[in-house]
N, C-alpha and C positions, 0 to 999 in steps of 0.2 A: 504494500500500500504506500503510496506519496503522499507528503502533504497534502492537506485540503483536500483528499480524496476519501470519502465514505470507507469505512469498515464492513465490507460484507462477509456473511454471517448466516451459517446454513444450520438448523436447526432439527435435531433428533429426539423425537419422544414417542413412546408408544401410545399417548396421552391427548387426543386431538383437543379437546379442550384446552390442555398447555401450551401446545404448537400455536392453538390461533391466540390464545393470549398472548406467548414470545412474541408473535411475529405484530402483534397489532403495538405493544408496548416499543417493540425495537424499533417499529416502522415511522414510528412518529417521531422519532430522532433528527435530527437531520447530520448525525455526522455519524448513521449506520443504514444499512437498506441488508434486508433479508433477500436472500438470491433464490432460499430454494429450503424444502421440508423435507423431510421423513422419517416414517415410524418405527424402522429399526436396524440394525447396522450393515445387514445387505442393500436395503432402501439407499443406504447413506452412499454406500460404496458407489451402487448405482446414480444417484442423483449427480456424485462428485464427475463420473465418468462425462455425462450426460451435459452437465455444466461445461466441462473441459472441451468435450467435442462439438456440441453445437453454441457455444458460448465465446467461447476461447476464456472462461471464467473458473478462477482456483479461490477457494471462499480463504479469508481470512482469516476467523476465527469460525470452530465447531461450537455449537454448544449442545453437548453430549451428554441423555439421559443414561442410567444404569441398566437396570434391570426389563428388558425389551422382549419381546419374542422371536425367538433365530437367533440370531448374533446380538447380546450384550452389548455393553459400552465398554468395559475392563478389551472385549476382542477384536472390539469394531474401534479402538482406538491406538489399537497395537497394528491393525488393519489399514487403515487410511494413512495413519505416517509413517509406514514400510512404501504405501504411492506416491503418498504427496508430505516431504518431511519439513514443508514451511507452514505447512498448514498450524495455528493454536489451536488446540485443542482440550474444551474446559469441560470440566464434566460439572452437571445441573441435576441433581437427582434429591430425594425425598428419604434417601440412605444414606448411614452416617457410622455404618461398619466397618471395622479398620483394616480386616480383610478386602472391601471395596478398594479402599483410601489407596492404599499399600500398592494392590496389585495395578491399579488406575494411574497412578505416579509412576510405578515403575515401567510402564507401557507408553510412557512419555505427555501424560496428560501435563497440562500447564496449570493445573486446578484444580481444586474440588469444593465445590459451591452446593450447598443447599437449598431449597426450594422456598424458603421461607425467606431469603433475602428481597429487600424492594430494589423496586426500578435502577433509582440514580445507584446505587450500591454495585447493580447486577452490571447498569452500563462504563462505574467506574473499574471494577475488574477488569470489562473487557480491553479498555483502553489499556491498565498496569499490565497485562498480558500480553499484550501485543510488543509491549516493552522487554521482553523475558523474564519478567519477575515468575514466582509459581504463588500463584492464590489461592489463601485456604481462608474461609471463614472460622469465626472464633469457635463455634463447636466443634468444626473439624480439628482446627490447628489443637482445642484441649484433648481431644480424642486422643489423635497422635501422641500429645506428652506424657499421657495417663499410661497409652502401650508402649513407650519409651522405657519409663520409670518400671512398668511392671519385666519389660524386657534387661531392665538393667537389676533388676533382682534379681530374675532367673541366672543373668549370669554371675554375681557374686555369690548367689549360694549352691550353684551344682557344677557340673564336671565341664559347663559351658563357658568357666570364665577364662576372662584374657586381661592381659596387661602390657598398654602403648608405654612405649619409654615416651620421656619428656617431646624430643623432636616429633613424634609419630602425635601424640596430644596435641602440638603445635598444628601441625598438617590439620589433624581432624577436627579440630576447630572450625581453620576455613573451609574446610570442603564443608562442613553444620552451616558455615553462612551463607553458601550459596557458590562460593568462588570454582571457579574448571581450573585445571591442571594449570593451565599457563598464570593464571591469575595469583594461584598460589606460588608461583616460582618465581612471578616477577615480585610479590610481598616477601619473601623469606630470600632472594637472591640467591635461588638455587637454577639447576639447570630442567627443563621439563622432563629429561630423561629421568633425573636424578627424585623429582616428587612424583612421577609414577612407580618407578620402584618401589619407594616409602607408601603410596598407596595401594600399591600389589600386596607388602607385605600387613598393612592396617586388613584389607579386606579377608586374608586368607586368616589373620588372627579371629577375626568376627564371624567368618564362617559363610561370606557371600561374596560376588562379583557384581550384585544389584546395586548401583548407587543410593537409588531412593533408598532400599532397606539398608544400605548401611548406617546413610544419614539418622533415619531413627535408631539406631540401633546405637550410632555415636550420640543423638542427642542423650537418650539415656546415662550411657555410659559417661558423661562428659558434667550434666547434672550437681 
């Protein structure tokens, strides 16, 4: 998207009554326009296709319900940005399970928004998103803490625990704040070779190669 150029914004819910509410709420914006609906994540696939060839149109931002019939959101969002990987992709649902959250993140959603947010709320997200930030509202973001914390119990009391040396805490710090590889190495003047190693070795201690699940799993541990 350019400046001064509308956000468009293709919209997934198995929920026709949400759809025509998104789209009548987004429409009336004038620094968004809805391209295109459907109701579940083959629809979606199809729609994007559909956009792409008779359009020469690639939407913006998704905004992605969960729990659909066919293809989910957690599949239909690991789906679309395996096609299309500039696509944002926010997921908007009515679940606020941390197995959602978890698997949703790690499948490269930019979000996780729940259903009960208003308007200017819904439409400032979509602008911080479009910026790369990842948005979570406050129930989800405590959700996350509460499965951090209980994840950072399990691993001081059983045979799951681990221990970063001082540098490797340093690391996973920034990478809990958001920072990629290179951003951490121009902060600590290391070399990018050199802070993926140190993240090789953070993730194989923690027991994943997921970054989202590492992240919780270091907010926890870091706590």
């Amino acid at each position: 998207m350019n400046d001064g150029q509308k956000i468009s914004v293709l919209l997934v819910d198995d929920q026709r009554l949400m759809l025509e509410g998104l789209e009548t709420l987004l429409s009336l914006r004038p620094d968004m326009e809805v391209v295109g609906t459907a109701e579940s994540g083959e629809e979606a696939l199809e729609a994007l296709q559909r956009l792409q060839s008779l359009q020469n149109v690639v939407p913006d931002v998704i905004l992605m319900d969960i729990r659909m019939p066919g293809m989910g959101g957690v599949k239909a969002t690991e789906a679309v940005l395996d096609r299309y990987p500039g696509i944002v992709v926010l997921i908007l649902t009515t679940f606020d399970d941390d197995v959602y959250i978890i698997e949703a993140l790690s499948n490269g959603a930019s979000g996780y928004l729940l259903k009960d947010i208003d308007g200017e709320k819904l439409a400032s997200a979509i602008h911080e998103a479009m910026t790369g930030n990842l948005l979570l509202t406050g129930k989800v973001a405590r959700k996350l803490a509460l499965t951090a914390r209980s994840q950072n119990a399990r691993f001081e009391k059983g045979s799951g625990a681990f221990e970063l040396t001082p540098r490797e805490r340093e690391l996973a710090r920034l990478l809990v704040e958001g920072l990629n590889s290179k951003e951490i190495a121009g902060k600590l003047h290391l070399t990018q070779g050199t802070v993926k190693n140190y993240l090789s070795d953070i993730y194989a201690k923690i027991g994943t190669n997921d970054r989202a699940k590492a992240v919780l799993l270091l907010k926890g541990y870091l706590l």
